[in-house]
DODRENRO-479822 format. One line per 5 residues: for each residue z, x, y of C-alpha. Coordinates in steps of 0.5 Angstrom, whole numbers, plus 500, padded with zeros to 3 digits. Layout:
BEGIN
Z/X/Y  ...
% end
This chain:
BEGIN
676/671/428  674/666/424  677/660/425  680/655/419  678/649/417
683/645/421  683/649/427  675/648/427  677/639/425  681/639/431
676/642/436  671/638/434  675/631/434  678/633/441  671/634/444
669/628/441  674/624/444  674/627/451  666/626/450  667/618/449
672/618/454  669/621/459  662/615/459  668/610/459  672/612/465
665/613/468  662/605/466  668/603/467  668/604/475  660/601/475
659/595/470  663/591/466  664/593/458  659/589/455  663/584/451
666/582/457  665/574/459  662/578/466  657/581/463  655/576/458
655/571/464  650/576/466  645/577/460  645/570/460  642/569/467
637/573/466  635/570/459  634/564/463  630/568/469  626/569/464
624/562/461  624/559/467  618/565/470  615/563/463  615/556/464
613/557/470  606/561/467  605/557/463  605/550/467  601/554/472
596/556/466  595/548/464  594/546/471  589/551/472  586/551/465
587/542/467  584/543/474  578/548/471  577/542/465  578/536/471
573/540/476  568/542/469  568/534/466  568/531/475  562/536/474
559/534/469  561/526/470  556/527/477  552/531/474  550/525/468
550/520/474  543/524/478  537/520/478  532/524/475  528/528/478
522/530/473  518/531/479  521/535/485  515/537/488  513/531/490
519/526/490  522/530/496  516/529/499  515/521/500  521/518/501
525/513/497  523/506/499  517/507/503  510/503/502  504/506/505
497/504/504  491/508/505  484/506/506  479/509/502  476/513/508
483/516/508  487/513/514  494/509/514  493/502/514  500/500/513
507/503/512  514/501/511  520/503/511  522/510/512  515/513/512
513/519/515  507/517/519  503/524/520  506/529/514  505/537/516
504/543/512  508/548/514  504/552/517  502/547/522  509/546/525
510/551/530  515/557/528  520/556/534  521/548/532  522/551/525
527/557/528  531/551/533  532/546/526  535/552/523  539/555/528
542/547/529  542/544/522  544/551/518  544/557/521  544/560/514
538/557/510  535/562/508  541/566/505  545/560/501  542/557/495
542/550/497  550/550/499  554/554/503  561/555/503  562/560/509
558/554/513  562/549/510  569/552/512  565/554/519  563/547/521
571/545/519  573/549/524  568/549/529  569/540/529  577/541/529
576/546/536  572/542/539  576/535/537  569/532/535  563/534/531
558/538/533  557/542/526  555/539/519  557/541/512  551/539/509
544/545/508  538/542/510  537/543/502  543/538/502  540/533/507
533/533/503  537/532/497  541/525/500  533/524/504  530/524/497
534/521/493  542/518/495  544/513/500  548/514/507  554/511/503
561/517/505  564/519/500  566/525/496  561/523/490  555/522/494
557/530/498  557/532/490  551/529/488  548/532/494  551/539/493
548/538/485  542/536/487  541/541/493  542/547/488  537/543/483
531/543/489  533/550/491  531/552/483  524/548/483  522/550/491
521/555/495  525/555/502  518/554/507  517/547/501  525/545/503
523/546/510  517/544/511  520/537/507  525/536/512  522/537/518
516/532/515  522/527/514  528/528/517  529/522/522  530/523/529
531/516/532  525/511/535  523/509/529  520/517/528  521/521/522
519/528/523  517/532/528  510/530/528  512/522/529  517/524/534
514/528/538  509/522/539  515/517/540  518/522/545  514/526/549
506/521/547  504/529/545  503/532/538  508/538/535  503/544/538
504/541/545  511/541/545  515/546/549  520/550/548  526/545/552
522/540/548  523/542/542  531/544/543  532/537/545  528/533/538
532/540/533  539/536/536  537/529/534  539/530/527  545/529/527
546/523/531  539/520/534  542/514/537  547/518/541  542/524/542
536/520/545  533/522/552  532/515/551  539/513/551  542/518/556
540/523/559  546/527/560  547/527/553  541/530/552  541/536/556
548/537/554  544/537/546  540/540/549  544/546/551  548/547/545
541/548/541  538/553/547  545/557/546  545/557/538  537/559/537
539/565/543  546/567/537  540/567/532  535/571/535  531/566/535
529/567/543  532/571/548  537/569/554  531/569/560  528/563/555
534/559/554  535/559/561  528/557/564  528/552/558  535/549/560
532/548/567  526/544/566  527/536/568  528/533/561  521/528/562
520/522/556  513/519/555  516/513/550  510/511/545  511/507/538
511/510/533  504/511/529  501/506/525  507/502/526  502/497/527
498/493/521  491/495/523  490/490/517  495/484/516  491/479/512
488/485/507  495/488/508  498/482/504  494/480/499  495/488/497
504/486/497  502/480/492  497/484/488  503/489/487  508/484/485
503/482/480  500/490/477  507/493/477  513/492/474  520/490/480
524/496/479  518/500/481  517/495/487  525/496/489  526/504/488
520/504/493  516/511/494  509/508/494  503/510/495  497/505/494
490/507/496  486/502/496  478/500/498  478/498/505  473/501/510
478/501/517  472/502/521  468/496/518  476/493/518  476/494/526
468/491/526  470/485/522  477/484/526  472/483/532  467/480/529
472/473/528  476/474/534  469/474/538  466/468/534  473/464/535
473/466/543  465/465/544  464/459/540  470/456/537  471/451/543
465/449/544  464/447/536  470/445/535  473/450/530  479/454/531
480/459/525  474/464/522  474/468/516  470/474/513  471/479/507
466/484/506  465/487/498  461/493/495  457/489/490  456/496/486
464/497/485  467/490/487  471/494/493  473/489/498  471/493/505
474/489/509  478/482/509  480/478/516  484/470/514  484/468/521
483/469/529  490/471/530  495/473/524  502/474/529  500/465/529
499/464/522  499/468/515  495/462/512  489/467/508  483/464/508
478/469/504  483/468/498  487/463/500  483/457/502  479/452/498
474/449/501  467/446/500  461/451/500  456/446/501  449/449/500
451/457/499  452/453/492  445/452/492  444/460/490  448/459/483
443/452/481  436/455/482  439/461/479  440/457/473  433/454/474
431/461/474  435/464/469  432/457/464  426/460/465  422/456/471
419/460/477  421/460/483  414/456/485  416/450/480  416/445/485
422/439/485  421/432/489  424/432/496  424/424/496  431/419/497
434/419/491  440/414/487  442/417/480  448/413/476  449/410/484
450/418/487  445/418/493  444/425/497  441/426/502  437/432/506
439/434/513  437/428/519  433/424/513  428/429/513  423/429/507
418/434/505  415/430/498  413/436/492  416/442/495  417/448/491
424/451/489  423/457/493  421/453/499  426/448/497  432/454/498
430/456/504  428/450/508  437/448/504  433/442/501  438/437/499
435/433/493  431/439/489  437/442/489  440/435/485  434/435/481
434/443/478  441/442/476  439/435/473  434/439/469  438/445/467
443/441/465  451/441/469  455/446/463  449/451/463  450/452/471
457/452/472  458/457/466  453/462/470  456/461/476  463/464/473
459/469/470  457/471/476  464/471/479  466/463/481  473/462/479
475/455/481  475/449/477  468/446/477  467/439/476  461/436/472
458/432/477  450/431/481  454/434/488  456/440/483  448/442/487
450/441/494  458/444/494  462/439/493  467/443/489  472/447/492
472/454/492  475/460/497  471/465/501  473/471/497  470/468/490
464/466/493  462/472/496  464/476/489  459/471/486  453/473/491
455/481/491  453/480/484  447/478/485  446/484/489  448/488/484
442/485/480  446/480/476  451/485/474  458/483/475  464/488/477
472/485/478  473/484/486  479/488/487  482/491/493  487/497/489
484/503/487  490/506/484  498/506/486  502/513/485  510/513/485
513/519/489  513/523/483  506/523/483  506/518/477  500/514/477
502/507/476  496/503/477  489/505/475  484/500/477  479/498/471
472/498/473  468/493/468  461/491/469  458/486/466  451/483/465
452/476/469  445/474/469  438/478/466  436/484/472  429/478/472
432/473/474  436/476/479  431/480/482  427/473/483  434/469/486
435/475/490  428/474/494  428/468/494  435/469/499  431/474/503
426/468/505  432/464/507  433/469/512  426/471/513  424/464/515
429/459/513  436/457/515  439/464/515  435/467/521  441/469/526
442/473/520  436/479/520  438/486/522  431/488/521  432/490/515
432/487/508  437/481/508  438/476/502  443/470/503  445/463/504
448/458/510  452/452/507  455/445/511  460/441/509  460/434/510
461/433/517  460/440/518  468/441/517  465/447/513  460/452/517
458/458/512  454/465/511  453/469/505  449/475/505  448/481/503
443/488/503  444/492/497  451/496/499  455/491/502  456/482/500
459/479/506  460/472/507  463/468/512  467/462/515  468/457/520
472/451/521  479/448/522  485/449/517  487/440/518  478/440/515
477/436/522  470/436/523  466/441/528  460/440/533  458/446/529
453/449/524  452/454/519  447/457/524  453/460/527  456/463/521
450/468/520  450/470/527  457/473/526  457/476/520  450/478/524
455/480/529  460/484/524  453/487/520  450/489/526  456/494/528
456/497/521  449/496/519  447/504/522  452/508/516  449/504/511
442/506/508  436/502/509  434/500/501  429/495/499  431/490/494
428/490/486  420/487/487  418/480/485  417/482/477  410/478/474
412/471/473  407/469/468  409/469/461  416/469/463  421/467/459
429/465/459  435/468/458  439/461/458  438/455/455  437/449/459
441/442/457  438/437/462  442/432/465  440/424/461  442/420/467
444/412/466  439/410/472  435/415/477  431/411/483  426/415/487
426/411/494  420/411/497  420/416/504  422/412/508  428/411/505
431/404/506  437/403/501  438/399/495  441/393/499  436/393/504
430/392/499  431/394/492  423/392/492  422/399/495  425/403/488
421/406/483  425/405/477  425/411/472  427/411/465  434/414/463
428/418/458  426/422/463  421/422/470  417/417/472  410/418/471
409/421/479  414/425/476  411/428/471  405/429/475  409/435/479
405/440/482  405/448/481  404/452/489  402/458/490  403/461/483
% end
């Protein structure tokens, strides 16, 4: 039946309002109705949850982002702070701060600072001294990329179990890293400047390089840095000697080398030892049976010092530190890192080391002189070969090859006939060798011996005093002292008559320098004893130059040059033969105060001095000197080739190369051969005429032409 609208209203509001009653009897046994203060107290808690988790977030995100920013820009502030590193190859191989010197024949003369004095390829260090470092120093070296987190939270741990530190955070990339380029300084920068600076030698070196640095610098106590240096200092053996219970004991120094050193404690040694032994059999590295046999083994020391600690060349050595103060600028001085290759020669250094210590022990005290000096110098490239100051540099440091200004007496005679000849007269020109006044200047010869007309070559060999004084009165005094600074003299030379006989000052090292160049057949090259200095990143800082120039014509060079050979041949320099061809030249002081040789063959100049610092006077003579530059030449004549000197050119028809400028004396007397004085009787002078020779002069003789 179909029911009426009202009817079908009034069913449809009744289940309408049981509907919405029945949600409202339910609700309200579990919740309060949402106007209630309840659940608004409730709405608003929730609200608040929720800006308190969102301030929460967004104070994590800004410390996180803040941190991120602080550790990115920390980072980046350390990273502008390195030092640079342009070179890693070879800064990570020289130490900072280091000087080592090398001869030219490859050996160290000198080194300073923490130097390695024995550097090893990798491949020359035994594997098991390799594997004991890296079970010691960084277990992981071979995985890590220079730092290692997992070894960093390992040492913390095992040094807070222990209550002491027995491991290190740092890699041995991040040793090297602190080796090559920081200081020791403890901070928090320094770890971060090393960790930087280890993932940059990691990108640019292969792991055996880092090791093979390392183990080349790390330093092991006894002032040895590396293996190689410690094993010496240590056990007076070298690396591929040691054995395994040696080797244990040098990979524990590391971290604490004072602490650690058999030479200190014992005990603690083997305790070391002990650890390193257990963590190489960990590694894999050599098995139980190995580490207990090593362990049982007596610990025995062979202390020795440290490789070239000694200066083998102390003279040398500080006249090199103030060429380098002079060559190179004070930050590069500073930083250190250096390596100078200079000229000297150690065998010949050692031979002219003994050469002084003989002459000053065998004939010092006799003769009455306490000191000698020798340089030697290769007169084709101006090399000093070898250079000694004195008899003993540990009592004094005074350099008296460079140092010491001294009158060379008659080895200046050299430079004067050499003007004589470069002037164009021949060496058979001949001079009178008679008592002499000339503007109140009177030299005399040697115990007052007198030979009449003699020729200049006779003259130079016999060390004749008044031919000497004449040659140089005719060439003039401008002409010869300009050609005695060509030919290499430095000193100030005086415009005087005794100019001939050495009264001017002057060192050893010019002297010798100025005879080197005529050996050289009259071409001068700058002494110097710097070949080329190189910083530790291989940066050549100094070359040295190598200008010659023609000091005097190859004629007249080769004529002074045979005129020395017959000093030695048959004059004053015959102490001095070797049974070969010499040239050189004996000098005397007044008084003998100065005793002087200066010789040469055609590879090597080297000249010699005796005497006494307070230029008191000996008992001595110039013979002496050639007998101990005979006693250095003797010892290293056999490495050096037999050459001849240039022949004797044709001296008819020759001609000059320079300009004679004679001297016009106000008076010059001749005495007769007696040789009275003017006060005893003026009757016995010959008068000459300030115009030029008397008319016996003028009658001078040509011998042998």
């Amino acid at each position: 039946m179909t029911k009426s609208p009202r009817e079908t209203k009034t069913h449809a509001d009744t289940s309408a309002t049981q509907d919405s009653l029945e949600p409202l009897t339910t609700t309200s046994t579990l919740e309060p109705v949402p106007d209630s203060p309840q659940g608004l107290r409730r709405k608003l808690l929730q609200k608040r949850r929720r800006e308190t988790r969102g301030r929460r977030l967004r104070r994590l995100s800004y410390l996180v982002l803040g941190t991120t920013a602080v550790v990115g820009g920390s980072w980046w502030w350390v990273a502008k702070t390195l030092p640079e590193t342009p070179q890693i190859a070879q800064s990570t191989t020289v130490s900072r701060g280091t000087l080592t010197v090398q001869s030219a024949d490859g050996g160290v003369v000198f080194q300073s600072g923490p130097a390695t004095r024995q550097y090893l390829d990798i491949e020359a260090i035994p594997q098991w001294v390799q594997q004991a470092f890296i079970a010691t120093e960084d277990r992981r070296f071979y995985q890590h990329p220079g730092v290692d987190g997992v070894g960093v939270v390992r040492a913390i741990t095992s040094n807070l179990l222990s209550g002491r530190v027995t491991e290190g955070g740092s890699t041995l990339t991040q040793q090297l890293a602190r080796i090559s380029y920081l200081d020791q300084e403890q901070s928090i920068l320094r770890k971060a400047r090393e960790a930087q600076l280890a993932l940059r030698i990691e990108q640019h070196l292969s792991k055996a390089e880092i090791l093979e640095r390392y183990l080349n610098q790390v330093y092991l106590g006894s002032g040895a840095y590396g293996v190689a240096d410690a094993a010496w200092v240590y056990f007076g053996k070298s690396v591929a000697q040691l054995s395994l219970s040696e080797t244990a004991l040098l990979a524990g120094l590391p971290a604490a080398p004072s602490l650690y050193s058999p030479l200190e404690s014992l005990e603690r040694a083997e305790q070391r030892r002990r650890e390193v032994l257990q963590r190489m059999v960990r590694e894999g590295f050599i098995t139980f049976a190995e580490s207990v046999a090593a362990q049982s083994e007596p610990i025995q020391v062979n202390p020795q010092p440290p490789p070239n600690l000694d200066n083998r060349a102390p003279y040398f050595q500080a006249y090199i530190q103030k060429q380098l103060d002079e060559l190179l600028p004070p930050e590069a001085l500073q930083d250190g890192g250096l390596t100078v290759y200079t000229t000297l020669n150690l065998k010949w250094q050692a031979a002219a080391t003994q050469a002084v210590q003989d002459t000053v022990a065998l004939d010092g005290s006799a003769q009455g002189f306490e000191q000698a000096a020798l340089v030697a110098i290769d007169p084709r490239n101006g090399e000093i070969k070898a250079m000694v100051g004195g008899a003993n540099f540990n009592q004094s440091q005074f350099n008296r090859v460079t140092q010491a200004q001294r009158q060379p007496g008659s080895t200046f005679k050299a430079f004067v006939y050499a003007a004589a000849i470069a002037s164009g007269l021949s060496p058979y020109d001949t001079f009178l060798d008679a008592p002499l006044v000339v503007d109140g200047y009177q030299p005399n010869n040697y115990g007052q011996e007198y030979r009449g007309w003699i020729s200049m070559h006779r003259a130079l060999s016999q060390s004749a005093n008044i031919p000497a004084v004449r040659a140089l009165i005719e060439v003039g005094f401008e002409p010869t002292i300009n050609l005695a600074r060509e030919l290499g003299i430095q000193s100030k030379l005086d415009p005087f008559y005794a100019t001939a006989l050495g009264a001017n000052e002057l060192t050893l090292l010019e002297l010798t320098s100025a005879y080197g160049t005529l050996a050289a057949q009259g071409v001068r090259t700058p002494t110097h004893g710097i070949r080329k200095v190189i910083s530790r990143e291989g940066e050549v800082l100094y070359q040295a130059p190598s200008p010659k120039k023609p000091a005097l014509d190859p004629s007249s060079s080769a004529i002074m040059t045979w005129m020395l050979e017959q000093v030695v041949a048959d004059g004053t320099g015959k102490p001095a033969q070797l049974g070969r061809p010499v040239a050189g030249k004996t000098g005397t002081s007044e008084e003998s105060r100065d005793l002087w040789f200066v010789g040469f063959v055609p590879q090597l100049a080297a000249g010699v001095w005796l005497g006494n610092d307070n230029n008191t006077p000996t008992q001595g003579s110039s013979s002496t000197a050639a007998v101990a530059w005979k006693r250095f030449m003797a010892q290293i004549a056999p490495e050096i080739p037999v050459e001849s000197f240039p022949s004797l050119p044709p001296l008819a028809g020759r001609k000059g190369s320079i300009v004679a400028q004679p001297v016009t004396p106000g008076s010059m007397y001749t005495l007769s051969m007696s040789a009275p004085t003017p006060e005893a009787d003026p009757e016995s002078f010959e008068a000459e005429t300030s115009n030029g020779w008397d008319a016996l002069d003028e009658t001078r003789l040509e011998l042998e032409y």
